[in-house]
C-alpha positions in Angstrom: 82.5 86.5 75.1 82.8 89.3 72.6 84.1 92.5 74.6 84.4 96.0 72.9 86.5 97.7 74.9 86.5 101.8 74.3 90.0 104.0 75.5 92.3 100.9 75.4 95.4 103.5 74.7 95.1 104.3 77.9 97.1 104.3 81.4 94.0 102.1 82.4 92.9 100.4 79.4 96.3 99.5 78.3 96.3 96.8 81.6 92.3 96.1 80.7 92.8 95.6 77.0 96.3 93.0 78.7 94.1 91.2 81.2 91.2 90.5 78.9 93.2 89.0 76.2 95.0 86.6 78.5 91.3 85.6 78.8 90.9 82.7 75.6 87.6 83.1 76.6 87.5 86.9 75.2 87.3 88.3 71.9 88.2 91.5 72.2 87.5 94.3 69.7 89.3 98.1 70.7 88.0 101.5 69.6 89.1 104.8 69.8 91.1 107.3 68.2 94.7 105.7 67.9 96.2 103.9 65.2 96.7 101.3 67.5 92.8 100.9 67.8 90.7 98.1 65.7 88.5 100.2 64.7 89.3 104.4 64.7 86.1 106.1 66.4 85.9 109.7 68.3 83.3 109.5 70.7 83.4 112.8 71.9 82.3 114.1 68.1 80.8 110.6 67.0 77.0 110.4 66.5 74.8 107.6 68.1 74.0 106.1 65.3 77.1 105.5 63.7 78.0 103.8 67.2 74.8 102.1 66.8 75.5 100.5 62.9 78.9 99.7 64.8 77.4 97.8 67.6 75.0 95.7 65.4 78.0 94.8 63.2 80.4 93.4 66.2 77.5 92.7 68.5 79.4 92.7 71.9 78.2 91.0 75.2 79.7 93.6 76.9 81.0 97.2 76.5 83.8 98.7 78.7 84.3 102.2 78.7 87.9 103.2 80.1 87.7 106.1 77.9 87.8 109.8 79.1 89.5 112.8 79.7 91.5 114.5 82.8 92.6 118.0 81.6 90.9 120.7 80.2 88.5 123.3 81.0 84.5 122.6 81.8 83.5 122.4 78.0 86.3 120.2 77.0 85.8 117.7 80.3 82.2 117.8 79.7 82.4 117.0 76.1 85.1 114.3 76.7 83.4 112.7 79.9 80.0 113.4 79.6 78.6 113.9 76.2 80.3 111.2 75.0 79.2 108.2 77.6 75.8 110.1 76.8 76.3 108.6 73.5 77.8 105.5 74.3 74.4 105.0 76.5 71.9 105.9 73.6 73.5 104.0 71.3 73.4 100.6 73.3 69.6 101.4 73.5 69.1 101.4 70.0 71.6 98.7 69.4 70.0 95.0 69.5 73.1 93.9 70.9 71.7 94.1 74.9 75.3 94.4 75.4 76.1 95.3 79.5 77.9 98.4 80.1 81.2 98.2 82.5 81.8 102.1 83.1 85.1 103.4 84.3 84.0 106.4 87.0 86.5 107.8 90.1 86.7 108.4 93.5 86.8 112.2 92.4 83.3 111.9 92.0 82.8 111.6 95.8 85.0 115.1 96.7 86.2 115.6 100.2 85.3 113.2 103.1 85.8 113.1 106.7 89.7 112.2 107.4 89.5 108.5 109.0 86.2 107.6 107.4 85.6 104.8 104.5 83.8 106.7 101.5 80.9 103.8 100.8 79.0 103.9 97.2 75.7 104.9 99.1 77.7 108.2 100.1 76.7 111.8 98.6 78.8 113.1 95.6 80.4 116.3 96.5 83.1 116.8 93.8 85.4 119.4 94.4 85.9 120.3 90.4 85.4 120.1 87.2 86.7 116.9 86.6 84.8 115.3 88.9 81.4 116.7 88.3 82.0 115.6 84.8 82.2 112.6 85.5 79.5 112.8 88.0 77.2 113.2 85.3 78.6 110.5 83.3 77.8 108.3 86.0 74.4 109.5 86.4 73.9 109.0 82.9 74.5 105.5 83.2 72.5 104.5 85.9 69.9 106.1 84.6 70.1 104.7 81.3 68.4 101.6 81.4 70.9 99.5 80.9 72.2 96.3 82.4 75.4 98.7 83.9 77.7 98.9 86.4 80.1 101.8 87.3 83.4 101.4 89.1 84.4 103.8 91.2 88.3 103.5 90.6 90.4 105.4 93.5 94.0 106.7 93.4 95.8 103.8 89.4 99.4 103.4 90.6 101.9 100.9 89.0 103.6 100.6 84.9 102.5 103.0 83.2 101.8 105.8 85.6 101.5 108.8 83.8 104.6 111.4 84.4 102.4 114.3 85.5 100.5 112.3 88.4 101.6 112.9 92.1 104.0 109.9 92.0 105.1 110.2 88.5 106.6 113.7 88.9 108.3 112.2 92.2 109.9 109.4 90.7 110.8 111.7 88.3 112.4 114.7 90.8 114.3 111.6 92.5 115.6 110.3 89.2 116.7 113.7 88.4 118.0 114.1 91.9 120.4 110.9 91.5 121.1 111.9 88.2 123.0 114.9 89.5 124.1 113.7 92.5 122.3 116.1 94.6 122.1 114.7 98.4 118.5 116.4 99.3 115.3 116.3 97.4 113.1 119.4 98.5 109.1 118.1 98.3 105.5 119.6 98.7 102.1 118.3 99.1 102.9 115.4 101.1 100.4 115.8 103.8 97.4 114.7 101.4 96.0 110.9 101.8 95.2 108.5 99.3 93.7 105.7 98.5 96.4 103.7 96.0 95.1 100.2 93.6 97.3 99.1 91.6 96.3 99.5 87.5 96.7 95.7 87.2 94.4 94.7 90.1 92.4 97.5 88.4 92.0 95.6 85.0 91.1 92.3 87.3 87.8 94.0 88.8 87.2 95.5 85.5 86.9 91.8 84.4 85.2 90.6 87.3 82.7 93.4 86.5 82.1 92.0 83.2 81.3 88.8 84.2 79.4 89.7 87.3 75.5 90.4 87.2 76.2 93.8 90.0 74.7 96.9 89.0 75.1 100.9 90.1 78.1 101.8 92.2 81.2 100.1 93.1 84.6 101.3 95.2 87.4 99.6 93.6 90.2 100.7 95.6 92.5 98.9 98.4 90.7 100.0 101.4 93.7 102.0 102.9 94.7 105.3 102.8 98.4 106.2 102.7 99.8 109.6 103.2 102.1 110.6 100.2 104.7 111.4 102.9 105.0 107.6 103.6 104.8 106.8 99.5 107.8 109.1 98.9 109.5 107.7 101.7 109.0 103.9 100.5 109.8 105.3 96.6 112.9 106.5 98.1 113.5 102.9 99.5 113.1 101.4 96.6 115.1 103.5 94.4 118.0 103.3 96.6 117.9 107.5 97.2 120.5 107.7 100.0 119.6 111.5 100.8 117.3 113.3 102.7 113.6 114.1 101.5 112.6 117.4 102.8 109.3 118.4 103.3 108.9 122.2 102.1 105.2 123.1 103.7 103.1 121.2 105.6 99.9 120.0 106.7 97.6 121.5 109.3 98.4 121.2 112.5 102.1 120.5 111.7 105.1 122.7 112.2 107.3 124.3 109.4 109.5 122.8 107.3 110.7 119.1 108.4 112.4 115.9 107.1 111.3 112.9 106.0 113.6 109.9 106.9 114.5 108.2 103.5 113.8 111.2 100.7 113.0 115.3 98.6 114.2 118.8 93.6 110.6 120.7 94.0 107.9 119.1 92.6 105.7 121.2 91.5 101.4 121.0 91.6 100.6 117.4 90.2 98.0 116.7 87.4 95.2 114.8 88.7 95.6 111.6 89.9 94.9 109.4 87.3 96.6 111.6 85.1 95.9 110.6 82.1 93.9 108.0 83.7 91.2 107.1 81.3 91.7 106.7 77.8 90.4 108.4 75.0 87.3 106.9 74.0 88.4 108.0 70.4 91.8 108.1 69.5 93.1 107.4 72.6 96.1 106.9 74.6 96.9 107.9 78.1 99.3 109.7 76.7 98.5 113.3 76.4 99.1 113.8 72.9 96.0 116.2 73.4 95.6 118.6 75.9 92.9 117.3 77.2 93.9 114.0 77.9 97.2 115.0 80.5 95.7 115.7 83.4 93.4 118.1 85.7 94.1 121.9 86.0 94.3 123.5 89.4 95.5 122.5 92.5 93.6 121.3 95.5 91.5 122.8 98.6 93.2 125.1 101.3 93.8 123.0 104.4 92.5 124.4 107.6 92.3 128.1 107.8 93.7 127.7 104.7 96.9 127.8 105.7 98.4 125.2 103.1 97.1 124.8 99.6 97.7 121.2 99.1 98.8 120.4 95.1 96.4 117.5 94.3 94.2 118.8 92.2 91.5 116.0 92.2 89.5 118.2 94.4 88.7 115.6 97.4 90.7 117.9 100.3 93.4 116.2 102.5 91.7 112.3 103.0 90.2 109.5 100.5 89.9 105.9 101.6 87.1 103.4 100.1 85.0 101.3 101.7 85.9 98.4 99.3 83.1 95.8 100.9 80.7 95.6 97.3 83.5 94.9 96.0 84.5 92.1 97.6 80.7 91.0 97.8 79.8 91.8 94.4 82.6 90.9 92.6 84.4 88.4 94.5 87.5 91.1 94.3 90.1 92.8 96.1 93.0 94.6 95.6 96.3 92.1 95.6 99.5 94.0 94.9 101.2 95.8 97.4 101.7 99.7 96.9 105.4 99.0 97.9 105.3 96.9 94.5 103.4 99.5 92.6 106.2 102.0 93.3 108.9 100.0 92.5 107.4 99.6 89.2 107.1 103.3 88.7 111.0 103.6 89.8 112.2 101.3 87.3 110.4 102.9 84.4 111.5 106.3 85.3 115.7 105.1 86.2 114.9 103.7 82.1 115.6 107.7 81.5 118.6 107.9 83.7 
């Protein structure tokens, strides 16, 4: 199976691009902007029909698009996110390739939901930004393209590779500096917020499953439980062997004022958006935000209730996110595998690398 795989510099297209050539099955061709890419291509300023001559040459049975951006203001998101799946989509029309499209979406696309609910694919998209209404349309682009397509819906990428400016990365980060200096209290905000973690490597398995599988529109790929980030930096703090206290600096509604966590908390200031620099450039591309607009998202999240406390996730979906992961499962035979206690640990060890 020939795959052409677009943003494979990225923090999720790194694991894709590793998981598809363990595959002997798989040729795999990459694109995008990097020097590490086969072939150098910048979708966000490419034309169709140089994508087109492109296609006819490899001829892919499948295209994967992990490519995208996370930071930047409505023109650049647009332009990274939109316009140029927009022309990833016209140019498999022309193409004689019939090549199917695996698109990489994200649960930011859904915005707020009810706490204690399971977000389901056949739920309305309310996104709560820019980001996510990019990408919104990206995804509307693509179902409505024609094409033999499926988006995934990827929820909260943890594990290797987690991009330093995401939630967790800038808390393994304030805890290796904390250890570093011996301080005995780590001082933390944000912590009330809920998320739905999948691990980047279970990620690049449904991303494969997806290319194989005949399913079409919309599906969650997430691990079907929410965890509050409280508990994450708590099980970090395990993990990492923090002996100190984490101490919770606001809090969520209905709590009380300052508190401590029993196992961690150096502030850490708003995150970028969860998937930091989640996607990949669909040109040059890394994860790595060697452009601005490929860090992660600006602004930080919706007021809790009465707006009392301004939670710093900026991904614009409020206090709760959990998937209903059931297509998933159906569709594609897949479900999330690694634990997020393993995920963490991964992150600790590549940020106690710097200590």
């Amino acid at each position: 199976m020939r795959v052409l795989l677009l943003g494979s510099g990225g923090f999720l297209g790194r694991y894709v691009a590793e998981h598809l050539l363990a595959d002997p099955a798989v040729q795999l061709t990459a694109l995008g902007r990097g020097d590490d890419a086969d072939v150098r291509f910048d979708l966000s300023n490419g034309s169709p029909g140089a994508l087109t001559r492109f296609l006819n040459a490899v001829h892919p049975g499948v295209v994967i698009n992990c490519a995208g951006a996370t930071r930047g203001g409505a023109r650049e998101l647009t332009r990274h996110n939109t316009v140029a799946v927009a022309t990833v989509c016209e140019s498999l029309r022309r193409s004689g390739c019939g090549a199917r499209l695996v698109q990489i979406g994200c649960s930011s696309e859904y915005g707020p939901s009810q706490p204690g609910s399971s977000t389901a694919e056949d739920a309305v998209p309310r996104p709560g930004g820019p980001y996510g209404v990019s990408k919104l349309a990206a995804t509307e682009l693509v179902l409505g393209s024609g094409l033999d397509a499926v988006v995934l819906r990827v929820f909260s990428p943890v594990g290797p590779g987690t991009p330093a400016g995401s939630p967790l990365g800038r808390l393994a980060e304030a805890m290796r500096r904390a250890m570093q200096s011996g301080e005995s209290e780590l001082k933390l905000s944000g912590l009330g917020v809920q998320r739905d973690f999948v691990d980047v490597r279970d990620v690049a398995r449904a991303v494969h499953a997806a290319s194989l599988s005949a399913a079409q529109g919309v599906v969650n790929i997430g691990s079907g439980r929410a965890v509050r980030l409280r508990e994450a930096a708590s099980v970090l703090a395990r993990v990492a062997g923090f002996g100190g206290a984490l101490h919770e600096i606001d809090s969520p509604p209905g709590r009380g004022g300052p508190h401590h966590v029993p196992a961690a908390a150096v502030h850490v200031p708003a995150p970028a958006h969860p998937h930091g620099a989640a996607h990949g450039h669909a040109t040059a591309h890394g994860h790595a935000p060697a452009h601005p607009q490929v860090a992660g998202e600006h602004g930080g999240g919706p007021a809790g209730a009465g707006g009392a406390t301004t939670y710093p996730y900026p991904d614009g979906c409020g206090g709760w996110q959990q998937a209903d992961v059931r297509t998933a499962r159906d569709r594609l035979g897949w479900r999330s595998r690694i634990p997020l206690e393993e995920s963490l640990a991964d992150i600790w060890m590549e940020a106690a690398c710097r200590i």
